[in-house]
N, C-alpha and C positions, 0 to 999 in steps of 0.2 A: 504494500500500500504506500503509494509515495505523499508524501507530506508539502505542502504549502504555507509558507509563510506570507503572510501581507502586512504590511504597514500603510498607514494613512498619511497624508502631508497636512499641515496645517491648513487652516480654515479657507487662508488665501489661496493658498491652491489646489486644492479640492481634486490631488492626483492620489490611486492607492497603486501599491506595486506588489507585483507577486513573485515571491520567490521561491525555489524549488530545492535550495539549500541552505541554511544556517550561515554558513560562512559567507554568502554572498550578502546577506543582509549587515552582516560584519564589517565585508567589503565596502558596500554602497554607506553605511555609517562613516566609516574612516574617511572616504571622501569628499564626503559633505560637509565633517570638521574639518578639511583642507579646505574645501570651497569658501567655504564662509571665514577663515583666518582663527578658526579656533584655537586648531592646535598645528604643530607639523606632522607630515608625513611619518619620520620616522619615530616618533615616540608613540603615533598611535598602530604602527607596526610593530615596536618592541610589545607595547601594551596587549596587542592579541594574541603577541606568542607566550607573554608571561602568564597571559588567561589560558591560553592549551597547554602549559606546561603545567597548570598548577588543575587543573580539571584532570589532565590526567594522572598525577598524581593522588589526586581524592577519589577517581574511580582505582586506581589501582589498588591502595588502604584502606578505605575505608565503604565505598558503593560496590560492594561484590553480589553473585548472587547468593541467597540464602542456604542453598545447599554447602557453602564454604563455610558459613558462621559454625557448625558443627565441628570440622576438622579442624579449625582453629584451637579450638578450648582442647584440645587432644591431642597438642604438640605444643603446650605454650609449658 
């Protein structure tokens, strides 16, 4: 089942977009804070690898499936 993300634009613009991957809406985000002079480029590239580095690290210790929670207590 493939998933859709959409976002809305402000009232003035009255555009919605559809996305077909997480990461693109990431993508189209970081742009937007360059369009507009928010932030730079590269701090909001460091900033989504520090967010995949650190998600994956909490799916790795701690979001497991539940069948693991059992072998855990059984080797600590």
């Amino acid at each position: 089942m493939a998933r859709l993300y959409s976002a809305s634009a402000s009232a003035h613009c009255q555009q919605t977009r559809t996305y077909n991957k997480f990461s693109l809406v990431a993508t189209d985000v970081v742009n937007a804070r360059v369009y507009e002079g928010i932030h730079f480029r590269f701090s909001d590239a460091e900033a989504r690898k520090q967010g995949r580095d650190a998600a994956q690290w909490a799916f790795a210790h701690f979001l497991r499936p539940i069948d693991e929670d059992d072998q855990d207590e059984d080797t600590e």
